[in-house]
C-alpha positions, 0 to 999 in steps of 0.5 A: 500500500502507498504511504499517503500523509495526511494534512490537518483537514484531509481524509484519505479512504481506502479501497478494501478489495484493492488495498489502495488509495481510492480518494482524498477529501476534506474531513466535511465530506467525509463526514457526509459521505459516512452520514449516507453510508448509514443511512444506506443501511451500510455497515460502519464501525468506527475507531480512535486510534494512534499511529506508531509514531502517537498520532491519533486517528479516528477509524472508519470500516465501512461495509455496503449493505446488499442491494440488487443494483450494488455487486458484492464490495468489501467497502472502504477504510475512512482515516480521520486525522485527529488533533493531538493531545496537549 
């Protein structure tokens, strides 16, 4: 997988079946685009975590709900960046 470094206000999702990155926005998109994965009835399990280095970040798992017009997809991995503890 390429090393992505994110900027304060940057989201980075990645691609689960591709183990890539699929797409960069800011943090309000993606915070709208998890908002519509659950109200899609998808599946979203959400995270804080830290890198190795101490850096935390908000994890999103997100898993499409089975529809007839939607194949079958793994979903995608949102990354948040979080401020740092002071």
């Amino acid at each position: 997988m390429a090393t992505v470094t994110l900027t304060k206000d940057a989201v980075t999702l990645y691609d689960i079946e591709q183990n890539r990155v699929w797409d960069t926005m800011s943090a309000r998109d993606g915070e709208r685009d998890v908002r519509l994965c659950r109200e899609l009835g998808d599946t979203v399990q959400e995270y804080e975590t830290t890198d190795r280095d101490g850096n935390p970040y908000r994890i999103v798992f997100q898993i499409n709900a089975p529809m007839a017009h939607r194949g079958q997809d793994q979903g995608g991995v949102y990354v948040f960046p979080l401020p740092a503890a002071n």
